[in-house]
Backbone as CSV, one residue per row, in Angstrom:
resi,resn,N_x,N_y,N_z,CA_x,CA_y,CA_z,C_x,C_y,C_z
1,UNK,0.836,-1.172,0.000,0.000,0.000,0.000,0.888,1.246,0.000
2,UNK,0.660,2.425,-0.635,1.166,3.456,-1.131,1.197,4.614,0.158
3,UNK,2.058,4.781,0.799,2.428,5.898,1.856,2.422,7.289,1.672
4,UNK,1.242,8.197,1.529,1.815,9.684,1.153,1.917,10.332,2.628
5,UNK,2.735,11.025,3.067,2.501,11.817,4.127,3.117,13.243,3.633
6,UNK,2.615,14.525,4.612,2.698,15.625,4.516,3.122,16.133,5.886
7,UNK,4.153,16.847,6.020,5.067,17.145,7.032,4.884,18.683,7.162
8,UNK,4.962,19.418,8.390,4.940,20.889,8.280,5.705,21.165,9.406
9,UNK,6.834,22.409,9.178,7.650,22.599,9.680,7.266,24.228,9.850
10,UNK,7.554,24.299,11.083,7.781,25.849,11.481,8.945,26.148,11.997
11,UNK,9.380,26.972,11.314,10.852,27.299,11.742,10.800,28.805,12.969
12,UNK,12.008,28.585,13.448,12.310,29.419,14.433,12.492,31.041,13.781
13,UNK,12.445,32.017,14.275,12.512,33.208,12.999,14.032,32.950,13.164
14,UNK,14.929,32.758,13.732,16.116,32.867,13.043,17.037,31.812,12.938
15,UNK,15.794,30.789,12.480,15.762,29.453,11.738,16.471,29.392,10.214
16,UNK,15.008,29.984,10.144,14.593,29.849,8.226,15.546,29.405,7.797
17,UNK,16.589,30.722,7.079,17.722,30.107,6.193,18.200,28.132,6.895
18,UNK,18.586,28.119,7.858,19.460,26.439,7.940,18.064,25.379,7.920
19,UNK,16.911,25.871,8.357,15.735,24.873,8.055,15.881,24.653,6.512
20,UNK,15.876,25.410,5.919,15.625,25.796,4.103,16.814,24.608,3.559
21,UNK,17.896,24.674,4.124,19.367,24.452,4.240,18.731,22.749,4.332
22,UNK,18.486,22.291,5.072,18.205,20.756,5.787,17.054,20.120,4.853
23,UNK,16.144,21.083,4.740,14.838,20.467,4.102,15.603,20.160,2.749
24,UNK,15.693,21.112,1.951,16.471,20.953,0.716,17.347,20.022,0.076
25,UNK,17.987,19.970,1.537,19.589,18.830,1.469,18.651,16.973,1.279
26,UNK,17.394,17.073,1.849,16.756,15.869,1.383,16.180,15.564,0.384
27,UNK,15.428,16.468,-0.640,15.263,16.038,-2.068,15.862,15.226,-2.825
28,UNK,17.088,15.362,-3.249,17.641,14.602,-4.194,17.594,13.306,-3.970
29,UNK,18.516,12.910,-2.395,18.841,11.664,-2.189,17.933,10.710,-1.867
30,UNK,16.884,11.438,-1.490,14.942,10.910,-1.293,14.880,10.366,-2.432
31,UNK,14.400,11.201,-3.735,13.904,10.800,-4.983,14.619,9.449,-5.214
32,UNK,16.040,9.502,-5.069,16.657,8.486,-5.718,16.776,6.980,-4.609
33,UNK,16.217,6.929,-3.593,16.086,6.282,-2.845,14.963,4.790,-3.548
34,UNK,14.903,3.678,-3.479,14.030,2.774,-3.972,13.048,3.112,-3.195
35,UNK,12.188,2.904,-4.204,10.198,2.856,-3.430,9.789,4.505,-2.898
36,UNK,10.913,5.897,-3.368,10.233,7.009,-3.388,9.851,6.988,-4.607
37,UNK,8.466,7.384,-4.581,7.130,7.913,-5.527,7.426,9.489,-5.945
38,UNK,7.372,10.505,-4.729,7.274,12.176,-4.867,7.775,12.104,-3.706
39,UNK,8.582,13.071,-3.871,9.185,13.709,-2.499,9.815,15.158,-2.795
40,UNK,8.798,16.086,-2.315,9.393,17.926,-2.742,9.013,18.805,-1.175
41,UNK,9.884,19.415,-0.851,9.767,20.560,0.070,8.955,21.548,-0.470
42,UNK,8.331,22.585,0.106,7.499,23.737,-0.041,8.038,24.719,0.917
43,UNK,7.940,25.935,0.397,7.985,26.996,1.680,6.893,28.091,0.724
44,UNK,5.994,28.455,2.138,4.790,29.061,1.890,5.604,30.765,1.855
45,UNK,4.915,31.098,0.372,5.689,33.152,0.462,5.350,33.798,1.329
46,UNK,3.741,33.084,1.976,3.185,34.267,2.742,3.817,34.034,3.959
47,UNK,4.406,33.193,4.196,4.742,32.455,5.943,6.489,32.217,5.576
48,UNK,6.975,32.610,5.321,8.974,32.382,5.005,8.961,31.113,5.986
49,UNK,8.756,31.231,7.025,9.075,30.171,8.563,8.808,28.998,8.175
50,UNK,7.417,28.936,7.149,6.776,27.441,7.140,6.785,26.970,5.957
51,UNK,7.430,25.763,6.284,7.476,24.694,5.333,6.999,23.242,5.516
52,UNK,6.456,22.835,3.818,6.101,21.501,3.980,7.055,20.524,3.364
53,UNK,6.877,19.280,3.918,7.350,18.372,2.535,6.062,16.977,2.812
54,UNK,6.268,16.845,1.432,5.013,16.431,0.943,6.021,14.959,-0.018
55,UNK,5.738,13.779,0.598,6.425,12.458,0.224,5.092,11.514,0.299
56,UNK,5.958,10.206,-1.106,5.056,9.645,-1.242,5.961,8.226,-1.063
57,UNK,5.186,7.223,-0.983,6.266,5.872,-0.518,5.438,4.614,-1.356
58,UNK,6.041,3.909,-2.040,5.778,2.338,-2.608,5.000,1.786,-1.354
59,UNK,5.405,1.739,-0.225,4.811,1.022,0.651,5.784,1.343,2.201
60,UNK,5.571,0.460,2.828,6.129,0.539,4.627,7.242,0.618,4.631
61,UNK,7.904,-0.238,3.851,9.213,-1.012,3.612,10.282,-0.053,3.126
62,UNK,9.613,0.861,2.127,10.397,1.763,1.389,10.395,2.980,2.334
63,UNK,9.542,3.404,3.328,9.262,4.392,3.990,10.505,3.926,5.062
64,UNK,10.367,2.866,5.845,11.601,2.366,6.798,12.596,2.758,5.952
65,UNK,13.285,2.050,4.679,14.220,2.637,3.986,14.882,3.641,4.200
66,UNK,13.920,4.447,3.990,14.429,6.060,4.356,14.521,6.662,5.359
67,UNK,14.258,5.896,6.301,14.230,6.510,7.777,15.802,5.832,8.583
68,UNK,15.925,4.957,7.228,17.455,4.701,7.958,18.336,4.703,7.329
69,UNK,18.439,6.180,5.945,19.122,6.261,5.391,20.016,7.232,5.930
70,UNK,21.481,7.875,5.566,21.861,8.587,6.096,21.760,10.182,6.294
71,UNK,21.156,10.464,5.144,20.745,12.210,4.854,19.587,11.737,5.756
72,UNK,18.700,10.890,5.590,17.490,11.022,6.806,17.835,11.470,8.357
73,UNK,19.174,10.482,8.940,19.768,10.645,9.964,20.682,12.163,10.488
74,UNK,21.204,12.655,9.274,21.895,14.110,9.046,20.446,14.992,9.616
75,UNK,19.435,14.823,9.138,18.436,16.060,9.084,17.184,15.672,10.585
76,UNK,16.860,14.206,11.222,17.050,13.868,12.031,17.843,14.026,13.380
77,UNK,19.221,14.410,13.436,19.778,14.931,14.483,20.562,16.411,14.269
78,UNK,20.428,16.920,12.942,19.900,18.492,13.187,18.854,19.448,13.215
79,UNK,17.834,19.397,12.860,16.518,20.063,12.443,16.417,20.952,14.170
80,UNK,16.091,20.168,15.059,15.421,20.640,16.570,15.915,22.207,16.894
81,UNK,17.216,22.670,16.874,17.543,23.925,17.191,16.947,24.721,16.715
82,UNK,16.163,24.934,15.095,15.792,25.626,14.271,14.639,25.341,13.670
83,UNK,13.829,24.524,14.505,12.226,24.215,14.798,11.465,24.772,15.706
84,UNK,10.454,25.640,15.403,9.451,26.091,16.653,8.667,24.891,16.616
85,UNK,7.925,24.189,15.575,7.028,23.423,15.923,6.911,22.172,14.415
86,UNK,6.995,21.012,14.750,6.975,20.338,13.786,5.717,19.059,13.526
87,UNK,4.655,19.095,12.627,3.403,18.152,12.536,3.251,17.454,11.797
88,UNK,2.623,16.120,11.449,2.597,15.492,10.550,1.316,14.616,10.217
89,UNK,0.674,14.513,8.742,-0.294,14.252,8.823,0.117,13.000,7.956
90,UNK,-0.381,11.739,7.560,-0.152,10.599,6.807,-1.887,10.846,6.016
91,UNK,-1.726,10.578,4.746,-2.945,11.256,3.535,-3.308,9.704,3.133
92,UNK,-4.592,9.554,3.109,-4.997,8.189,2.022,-5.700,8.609,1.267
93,UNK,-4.737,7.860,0.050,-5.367,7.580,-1.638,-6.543,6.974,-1.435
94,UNK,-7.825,7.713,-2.230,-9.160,7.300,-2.220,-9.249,6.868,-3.545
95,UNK,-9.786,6.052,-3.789,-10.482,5.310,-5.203,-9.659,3.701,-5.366
């Protein structure tokens, strides 16, 4: 079964730039990861602070994958200093 989740990050105000920095640094090596579907960061114009990322997963297996890859682990034990508040919602495909 197909994993999308949607992540929202609020950054600290004198966050932004190294949040931007971290979120970013995970795109590439995501995409190219087996069993990523979509995986893109967002930062809202009206809100600089807040950002989403918005990932999609083959299934469980591929989602673990990435949770024990190493850019996962890089952005994992830096993000917290330069987080006010971080939420996450998991989305199901209807039809």
């Amino acid at each position: 079964m197909t994993i999308t989740k949607r992540v929202t990050f609020i950054a600290k105000p004198d966050g932004i730039q190294m949040m931007k920095k971290l979120l970013t640094a995970m795109v590439n090596p995501s995409k190219a990861e087996d069993g990523c579907i979509f995986y893109e960061i967002f930062q809202y114009k009206n809100k600089p602070e807040k950002f989403m990322a918005y990932e999609s997963w083959r299934d469980e297996s591929a989602l673990d994958g990435h949770k024990a890859s190493a850019h996962y682990e890089v952005y994992k034990s830096s993000y917290e200093p330069y987080c006010l508040e971080k939420y996450s919602d998991e989305l199901e495909v209807l039809g």
